[in-house]
C-alpha positions as CSV (number, residue, x, y, z in Angstrom):
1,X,17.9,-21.8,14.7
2,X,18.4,-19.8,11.7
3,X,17.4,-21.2,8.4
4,X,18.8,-19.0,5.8
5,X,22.6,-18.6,5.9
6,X,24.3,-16.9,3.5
7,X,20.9,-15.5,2.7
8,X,21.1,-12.4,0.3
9,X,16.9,-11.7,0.7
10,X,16.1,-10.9,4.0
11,X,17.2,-11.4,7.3
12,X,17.1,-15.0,9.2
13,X,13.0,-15.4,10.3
14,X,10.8,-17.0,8.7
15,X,7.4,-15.1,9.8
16,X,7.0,-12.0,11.2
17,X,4.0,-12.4,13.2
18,X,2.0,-9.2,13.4
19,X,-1.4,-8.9,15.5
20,X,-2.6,-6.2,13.5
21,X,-2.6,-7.6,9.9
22,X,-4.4,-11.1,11.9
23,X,-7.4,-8.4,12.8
24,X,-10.4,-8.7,10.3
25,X,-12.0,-5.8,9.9
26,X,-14.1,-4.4,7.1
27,X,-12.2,-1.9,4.6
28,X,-11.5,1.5,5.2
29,X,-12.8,4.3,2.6
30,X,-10.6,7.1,2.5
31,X,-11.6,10.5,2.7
32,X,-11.4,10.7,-1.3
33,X,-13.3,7.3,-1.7
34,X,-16.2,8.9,0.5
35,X,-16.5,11.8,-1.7
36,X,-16.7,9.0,-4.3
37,X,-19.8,6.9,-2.9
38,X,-21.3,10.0,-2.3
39,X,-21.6,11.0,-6.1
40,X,-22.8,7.7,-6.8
41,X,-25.8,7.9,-4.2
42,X,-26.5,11.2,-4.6
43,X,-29.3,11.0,-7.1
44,X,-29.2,14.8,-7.8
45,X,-25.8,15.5,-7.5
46,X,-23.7,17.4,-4.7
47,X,-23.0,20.6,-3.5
48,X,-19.1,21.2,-2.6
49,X,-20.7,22.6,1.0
50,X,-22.3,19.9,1.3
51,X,-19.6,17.5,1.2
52,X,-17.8,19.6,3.9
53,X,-20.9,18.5,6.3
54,X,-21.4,15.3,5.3
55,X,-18.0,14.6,5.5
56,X,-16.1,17.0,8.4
57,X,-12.5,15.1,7.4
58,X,-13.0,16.6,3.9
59,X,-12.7,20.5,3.6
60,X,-14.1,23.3,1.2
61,X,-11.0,23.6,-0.5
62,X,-10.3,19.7,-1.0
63,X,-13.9,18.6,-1.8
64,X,-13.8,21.8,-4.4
65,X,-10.4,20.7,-5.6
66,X,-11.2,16.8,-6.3
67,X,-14.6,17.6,-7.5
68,X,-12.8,19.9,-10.5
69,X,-9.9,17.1,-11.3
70,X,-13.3,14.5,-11.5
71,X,-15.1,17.2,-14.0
72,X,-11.3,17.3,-16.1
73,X,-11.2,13.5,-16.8
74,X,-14.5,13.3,-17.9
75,X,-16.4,11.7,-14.5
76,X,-18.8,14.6,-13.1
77,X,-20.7,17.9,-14.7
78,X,-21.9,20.6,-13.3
79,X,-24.7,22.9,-13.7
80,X,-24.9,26.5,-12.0
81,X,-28.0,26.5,-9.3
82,X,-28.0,30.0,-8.1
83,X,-25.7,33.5,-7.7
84,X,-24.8,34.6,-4.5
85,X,-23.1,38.0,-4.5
86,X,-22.0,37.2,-8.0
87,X,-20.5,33.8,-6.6
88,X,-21.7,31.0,-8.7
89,X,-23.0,27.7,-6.6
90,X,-22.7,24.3,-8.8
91,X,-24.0,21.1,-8.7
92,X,-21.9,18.1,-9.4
93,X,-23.7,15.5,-11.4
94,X,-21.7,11.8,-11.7
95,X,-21.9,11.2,-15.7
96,X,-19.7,8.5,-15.5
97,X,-19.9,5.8,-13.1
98,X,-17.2,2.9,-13.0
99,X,-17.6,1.1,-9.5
100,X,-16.9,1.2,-6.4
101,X,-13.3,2.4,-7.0
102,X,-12.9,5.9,-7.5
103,X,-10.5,6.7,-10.6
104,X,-7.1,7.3,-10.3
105,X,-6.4,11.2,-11.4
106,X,-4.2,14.1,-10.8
107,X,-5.0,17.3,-9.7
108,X,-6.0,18.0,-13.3
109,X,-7.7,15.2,-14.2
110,X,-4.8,13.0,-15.9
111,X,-4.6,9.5,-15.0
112,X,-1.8,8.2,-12.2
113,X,0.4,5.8,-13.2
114,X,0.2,2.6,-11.3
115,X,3.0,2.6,-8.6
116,X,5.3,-0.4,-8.1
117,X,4.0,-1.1,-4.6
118,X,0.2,-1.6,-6.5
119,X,1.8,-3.4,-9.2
120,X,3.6,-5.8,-6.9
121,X,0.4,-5.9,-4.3
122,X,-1.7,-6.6,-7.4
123,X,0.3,-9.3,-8.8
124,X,0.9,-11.3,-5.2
125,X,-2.6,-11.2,-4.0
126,X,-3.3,-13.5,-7.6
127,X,-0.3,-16.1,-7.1
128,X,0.0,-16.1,-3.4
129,X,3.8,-17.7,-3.6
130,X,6.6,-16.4,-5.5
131,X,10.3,-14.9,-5.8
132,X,10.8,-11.7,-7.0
133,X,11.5,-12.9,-10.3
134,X,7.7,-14.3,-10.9
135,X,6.5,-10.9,-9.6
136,X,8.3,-9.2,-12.3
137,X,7.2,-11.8,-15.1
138,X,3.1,-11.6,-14.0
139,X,2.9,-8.0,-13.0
140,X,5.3,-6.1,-15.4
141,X,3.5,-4.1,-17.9
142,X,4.6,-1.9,-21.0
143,X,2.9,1.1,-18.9
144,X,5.0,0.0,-16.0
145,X,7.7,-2.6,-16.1
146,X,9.0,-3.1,-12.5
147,X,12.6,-4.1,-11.9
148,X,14.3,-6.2,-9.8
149,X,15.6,-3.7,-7.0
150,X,12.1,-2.5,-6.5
151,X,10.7,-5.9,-6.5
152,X,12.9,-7.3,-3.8
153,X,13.1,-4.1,-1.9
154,X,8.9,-3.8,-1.7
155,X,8.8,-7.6,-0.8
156,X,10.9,-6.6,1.8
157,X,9.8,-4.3,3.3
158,X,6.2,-6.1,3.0
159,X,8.0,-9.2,5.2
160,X,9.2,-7.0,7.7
161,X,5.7,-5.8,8.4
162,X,4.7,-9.8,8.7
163,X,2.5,-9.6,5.4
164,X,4.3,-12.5,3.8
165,X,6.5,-15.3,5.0
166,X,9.3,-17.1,3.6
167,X,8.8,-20.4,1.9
168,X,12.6,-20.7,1.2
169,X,15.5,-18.9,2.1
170,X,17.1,-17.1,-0.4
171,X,20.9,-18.4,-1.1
172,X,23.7,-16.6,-2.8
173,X,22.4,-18.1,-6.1
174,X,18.9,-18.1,-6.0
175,X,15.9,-15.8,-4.9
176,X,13.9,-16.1,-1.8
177,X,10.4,-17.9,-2.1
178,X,7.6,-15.9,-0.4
179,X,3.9,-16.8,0.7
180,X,1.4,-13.9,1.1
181,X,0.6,-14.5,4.6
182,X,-1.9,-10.9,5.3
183,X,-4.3,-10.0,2.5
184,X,-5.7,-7.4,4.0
185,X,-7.8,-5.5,0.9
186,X,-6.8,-4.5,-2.5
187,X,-5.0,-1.1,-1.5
188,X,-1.5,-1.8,-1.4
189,X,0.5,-1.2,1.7
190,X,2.7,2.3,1.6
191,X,6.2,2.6,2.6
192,X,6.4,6.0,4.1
193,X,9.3,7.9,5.7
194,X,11.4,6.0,8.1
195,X,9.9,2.3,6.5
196,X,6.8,2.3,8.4
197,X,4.1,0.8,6.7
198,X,0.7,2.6,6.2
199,X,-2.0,-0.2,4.7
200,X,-4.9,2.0,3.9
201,X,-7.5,-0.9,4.0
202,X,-7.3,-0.4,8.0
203,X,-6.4,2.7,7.7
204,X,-3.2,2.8,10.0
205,X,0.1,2.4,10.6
206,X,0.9,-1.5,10.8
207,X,4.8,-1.5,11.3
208,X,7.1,1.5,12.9
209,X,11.0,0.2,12.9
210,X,11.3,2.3,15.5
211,X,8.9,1.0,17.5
212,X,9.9,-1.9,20.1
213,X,10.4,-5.1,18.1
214,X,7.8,-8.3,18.5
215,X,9.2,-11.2,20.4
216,X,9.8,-13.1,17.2
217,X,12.2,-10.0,15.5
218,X,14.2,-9.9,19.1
219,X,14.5,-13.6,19.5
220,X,16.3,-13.4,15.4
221,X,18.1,-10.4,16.1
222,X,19.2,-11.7,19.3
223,X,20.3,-15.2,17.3
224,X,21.8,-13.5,15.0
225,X,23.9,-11.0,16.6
226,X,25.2,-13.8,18.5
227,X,26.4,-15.9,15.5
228,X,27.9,-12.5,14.5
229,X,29.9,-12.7,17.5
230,X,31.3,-16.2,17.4
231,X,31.9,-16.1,13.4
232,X,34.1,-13.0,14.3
233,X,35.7,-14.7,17.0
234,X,36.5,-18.0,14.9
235,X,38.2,-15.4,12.6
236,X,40.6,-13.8,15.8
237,X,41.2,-17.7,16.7
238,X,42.5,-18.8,13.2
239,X,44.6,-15.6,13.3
Protein backbone atom coordinates (compact mmCIF):
# COMPACT_ATOMS: atom_id res chain seq x y z
CA UNK A 1 0.00 0.00 0.00
CA UNK A 2 1.33 3.30 -0.68
CA UNK A 3 2.42 5.47 2.18
CA UNK A 4 3.10 8.83 0.88
CA UNK A 5 0.01 10.43 -0.81
CA UNK A 6 0.01 13.72 -1.85
CA UNK A 7 3.73 13.24 -1.60
CA UNK A 8 5.70 16.16 -3.35
CA UNK A 9 9.42 14.22 -2.69
CA UNK A 10 9.55 11.22 -4.48
CA UNK A 11 7.44 8.65 -5.77
CA UNK A 12 5.31 6.06 -3.37
CA UNK A 13 8.29 3.31 -2.16
CA UNK A 14 9.83 3.36 0.59
CA UNK A 15 13.23 1.41 -0.29
CA UNK A 16 14.65 0.76 -3.40
CA UNK A 17 16.41 -2.42 -2.85
CA UNK A 18 19.52 -2.62 -5.02
CA UNK A 19 21.87 -5.85 -5.02
CA UNK A 20 24.68 -3.98 -6.10
CA UNK A 21 25.09 -1.21 -3.46
CA UNK A 22 24.44 -4.51 -0.68
CA UNK A 23 27.95 -5.93 -2.27
CA UNK A 24 30.99 -5.14 -0.08
CA UNK A 25 33.84 -4.78 -1.88
CA UNK A 26 37.07 -2.89 -1.25
CA UNK A 27 37.28 0.72 -2.97
CA UNK A 28 38.11 1.26 -6.39
CA UNK A 29 41.18 3.69 -7.28
CA UNK A 30 40.70 5.40 -10.41
CA UNK A 31 43.08 5.60 -13.00
CA UNK A 32 44.14 9.19 -11.66
CA UNK A 33 44.31 7.96 -8.00
CA UNK A 34 46.76 5.14 -9.25
CA UNK A 35 49.00 7.61 -10.78
CA UNK A 36 48.65 9.17 -7.33
CA UNK A 37 49.85 6.04 -5.02
CA UNK A 38 52.37 5.67 -7.37
CA UNK A 39 54.15 9.06 -6.63
CA UNK A 40 53.89 8.33 -3.13
CA UNK A 41 55.72 4.87 -3.33
CA UNK A 42 58.03 5.73 -5.79
CA UNK A 43 60.95 6.67 -3.68
CA UNK A 44 62.89 8.22 -6.68
CA UNK A 45 60.23 9.56 -8.49
CA UNK A 46 58.58 8.51 -11.96
CA UNK A 47 59.08 8.52 -15.42
CA UNK A 48 55.82 9.52 -17.59
CA UNK A 49 56.79 6.08 -19.71
CA UNK A 50 56.79 4.46 -16.95
CA UNK A 51 53.48 5.15 -15.78
CA UNK A 52 52.16 4.03 -19.28
CA UNK A 53 53.54 0.43 -18.24
CA UNK A 54 52.72 0.31 -14.94
CA UNK A 55 49.50 1.40 -15.56
CA UNK A 56 48.22 0.26 -19.32
CA UNK A 57 44.58 2.27 -18.58
CA UNK A 58 46.64 5.40 -18.25
CA UNK A 59 48.32 6.70 -21.57
CA UNK A 60 51.49 8.85 -22.53
CA UNK A 61 49.55 11.80 -23.18
CA UNK A 62 47.29 11.58 -19.81
CA UNK A 63 49.97 10.43 -17.44
CA UNK A 64 52.12 13.56 -19.13
CA UNK A 65 49.08 15.79 -18.82
CA UNK A 66 48.15 15.12 -14.95
CA UNK A 67 51.71 14.88 -14.05
CA UNK A 68 52.21 18.81 -15.44
CA UNK A 69 48.70 20.11 -13.67
CA UNK A 70 50.45 18.21 -10.24
CA UNK A 71 53.86 20.20 -10.95
CA UNK A 72 51.34 23.67 -11.42
CA UNK A 73 49.65 23.44 -7.94
CA UNK A 74 52.70 22.92 -6.22
CA UNK A 75 52.54 18.79 -5.60
CA UNK A 76 55.49 17.20 -7.84
CA UNK A 77 59.09 18.60 -9.41
CA UNK A 78 60.95 17.50 -11.86
CA UNK A 79 64.49 17.21 -12.75
CA UNK A 80 65.84 16.54 -16.38
CA UNK A 81 67.66 12.87 -16.44
CA UNK A 82 68.92 12.65 -19.94
CA UNK A 83 68.51 14.13 -23.88
CA UNK A 84 67.27 12.02 -26.34
CA UNK A 85 67.41 13.49 -29.85
CA UNK A 86 67.10 16.86 -28.15
CA UNK A 87 63.91 15.45 -26.32
CA UNK A 88 64.20 16.15 -22.62
CA UNK A 89 63.24 12.93 -20.29
CA UNK A 90 62.04 14.09 -16.55
CA UNK A 91 61.60 12.73 -13.43
CA UNK A 92 58.70 13.58 -11.32
CA UNK A 93 59.57 13.89 -7.69
CA UNK A 94 56.25 14.11 -5.10
CA UNK A 95 57.29 17.32 -2.88
CA UNK A 96 54.16 17.45 -1.39
CA UNK A 97 52.38 14.68 0.03
CA UNK A 98 48.82 15.02 1.58
CA UNK A 99 47.25 11.36 1.87
CA UNK A 100 45.79 9.02 0.33
CA UNK A 101 43.56 11.34 -1.70
CA UNK A 102 44.96 12.80 -4.62
CA UNK A 103 44.20 16.66 -4.84
CA UNK A 104 41.56 18.08 -6.62
CA UNK A 105 43.02 20.28 -9.77
CA UNK A 106 42.33 21.37 -13.17
CA UNK A 107 44.21 20.80 -16.09
CA UNK A 108 46.38 23.79 -14.95
CA UNK A 109 46.75 23.10 -11.59
CA UNK A 110 43.79 25.27 -10.03
CA UNK A 111 41.77 23.82 -7.45
CA UNK A 112 38.00 22.20 -8.42
CA UNK A 113 35.37 23.48 -6.66
CA UNK A 114 33.50 20.92 -4.61
CA UNK A 115 30.43 19.78 -6.63
CA UNK A 116 26.94 19.58 -5.04
CA UNK A 117 26.69 15.81 -5.44
CA UNK A 118 30.26 15.71 -2.98
CA UNK A 119 28.84 18.34 -0.80
CA UNK A 120 25.53 16.56 -0.29
CA UNK A 121 27.43 12.91 -0.19
CA UNK A 122 29.75 14.47 2.36
CA UNK A 123 27.30 15.94 4.51
CA UNK A 124 24.76 12.59 4.59
CA UNK A 125 27.42 10.09 5.14
CA UNK A 126 28.00 12.37 8.82
CA UNK A 127 24.12 12.63 9.81
CA UNK A 128 22.81 9.49 8.32
CA UNK A 129 18.94 10.87 8.42
CA UNK A 130 17.74 14.08 7.18
CA UNK A 131 15.39 16.25 4.73
CA UNK A 132 16.79 18.27 2.33
CA UNK A 133 16.59 21.20 4.50
CA UNK A 134 19.31 19.73 7.18
CA UNK A 135 21.50 18.94 4.15
CA UNK A 136 21.59 22.41 3.13
CA UNK A 137 22.13 23.76 6.87
CA UNK A 138 25.28 21.10 7.64
CA UNK A 139 26.84 21.00 4.21
CA UNK A 140 26.38 24.59 2.77
CA UNK A 141 29.60 26.49 2.68
CA UNK A 142 30.57 30.14 1.61
CA UNK A 143 32.70 28.36 -1.17
CA UNK A 144 29.65 26.46 -2.04
CA UNK A 145 26.22 27.07 -0.74
CA UNK A 146 23.87 24.43 -2.22
CA UNK A 147 20.15 25.17 -2.74
CA UNK A 148 17.21 23.61 -2.39
CA UNK A 149 16.47 22.32 -6.06
CA UNK A 150 19.77 20.62 -6.20
CA UNK A 151 19.42 19.18 -2.77
CA UNK A 152 16.14 17.49 -3.34
CA UNK A 153 16.94 16.70 -6.95
CA UNK A 154 20.50 14.73 -5.88
CA UNK A 155 18.65 13.02 -2.97
CA UNK A 156 16.49 11.88 -5.55
CA UNK A 157 18.10 10.72 -7.75
CA UNK A 158 20.34 9.00 -4.84
CA UNK A 159 16.79 7.08 -3.69
CA UNK A 160 16.11 6.00 -7.00
CA UNK A 161 19.39 4.17 -7.14
CA UNK A 162 18.31 2.45 -3.56
CA UNK A 163 21.21 4.47 -1.62
CA UNK A 164 18.81 5.93 0.93
CA UNK A 165 15.34 5.10 2.11
CA UNK A 166 12.55 7.07 3.24
CA UNK A 167 11.88 7.58 6.91
CA UNK A 168 8.82 9.77 6.23
CA UNK A 169 6.92 10.65 3.35
CA UNK A 170 7.11 13.98 2.30
CA UNK A 171 3.60 15.90 2.38
CA UNK A 172 2.54 18.99 0.60
CA UNK A 173 3.84 20.98 3.61
CA UNK A 174 6.75 19.40 4.76
CA UNK A 175 10.09 17.68 3.33
CA UNK A 176 10.70 14.07 3.06
CA UNK A 177 12.85 12.35 5.81
CA UNK A 178 15.68 10.16 4.34
CA UNK A 179 18.01 7.39 5.92
CA UNK A 180 21.34 6.67 4.17
CA UNK A 181 20.79 3.10 3.49
CA UNK A 182 24.30 2.32 0.95
CA UNK A 183 27.54 3.92 2.13
CA UNK A 184 29.45 2.66 -0.20
CA UNK A 185 32.99 4.99 0.09
CA UNK A 186 33.61 8.54 0.20
CA UNK A 187 33.40 9.31 -3.67
CA UNK A 188 30.10 10.53 -4.22
CA UNK A 189 27.80 8.86 -6.70
CA UNK A 190 27.62 10.74 -10.37
CA UNK A 191 24.49 11.44 -12.20
CA UNK A 192 25.41 11.01 -15.73
CA UNK A 193 23.40 11.36 -18.95
CA UNK A 194 20.11 9.70 -18.96
CA UNK A 195 20.16 9.48 -14.70
CA UNK A 196 22.24 6.54 -14.43
CA UNK A 197 24.24 6.51 -11.55
CA UNK A 198 28.11 5.90 -11.74
CA UNK A 199 29.44 5.41 -7.88
CA UNK A 200 33.14 5.42 -8.46
CA UNK A 201 34.04 3.46 -5.20
CA UNK A 202 32.90 0.20 -7.26
CA UNK A 203 33.67 1.61 -10.12
CA UNK A 204 30.39 0.98 -12.12
CA UNK A 205 27.27 1.72 -13.19
CA UNK A 206 24.68 0.98 -10.16
CA UNK A 207 21.28 2.21 -11.69
CA UNK A 208 20.30 2.57 -15.64
CA UNK A 209 16.46 3.94 -15.79
CA UNK A 210 16.39 2.34 -18.76
CA UNK A 211 17.21 -0.82 -17.61
CA UNK A 212 14.30 -3.37 -16.56
CA UNK A 213 12.96 -2.10 -13.16
CA UNK A 214 13.55 -4.34 -9.70
CA UNK A 215 10.57 -6.12 -8.46
CA UNK A 216 10.06 -3.49 -5.78
CA UNK A 217 9.96 -0.27 -8.58
CA UNK A 218 7.28 -2.50 -10.76
CA UNK A 219 5.23 -3.62 -7.78
CA UNK A 220 4.94 0.71 -6.96
CA UNK A 221 4.67 1.63 -10.40
CA UNK A 222 2.14 -1.02 -10.92
CA UNK A 223 0.22 0.37 -7.49
CA UNK A 224 0.42 3.43 -8.58
CA UNK A 225 -0.69 3.52 -11.99
CA UNK A 226 -3.55 1.79 -10.77
CA UNK A 227 -4.67 4.38 -8.18
CA UNK A 228 -4.14 6.75 -11.18
CA UNK A 229 -6.75 4.91 -12.90
CA UNK A 230 -9.52 4.80 -10.33
CA UNK A 231 -8.77 8.57 -9.03
CA UNK A 232 -9.50 9.39 -12.77
CA UNK A 233 -12.41 7.34 -12.93
CA UNK A 234 -13.97 8.73 -9.54
CA UNK A 235 -13.58 12.09 -11.38
CA UNK A 236 -15.72 10.74 -14.80
CA UNK A 237 -18.27 9.19 -12.06
CA UNK A 238 -18.91 12.60 -10.14
CA UNK A 239 -19.25 14.19 -13.59
Amino acid sequence: MCCCQNSNESDCMTVNPNPLLATRTDIVRSDYEKLWDMLRTAEDGVIISDVARTIPTINYDKAKAWLSALMCAGYVSREQIKLTRKLPTYRYLLTRDIGQTPPRIDAKGAPKPVSVGEAVWRTIRIIKTFNANQVIASGSTPERPLNSASVRQYLKELYNAGYLQIRQAGQAKQLAVYQLLHNTGPKAPEIQRGKKVYDANLGMIVYDPEKPLPPSHEAEKNNSEQAKKAKKGARYDRG
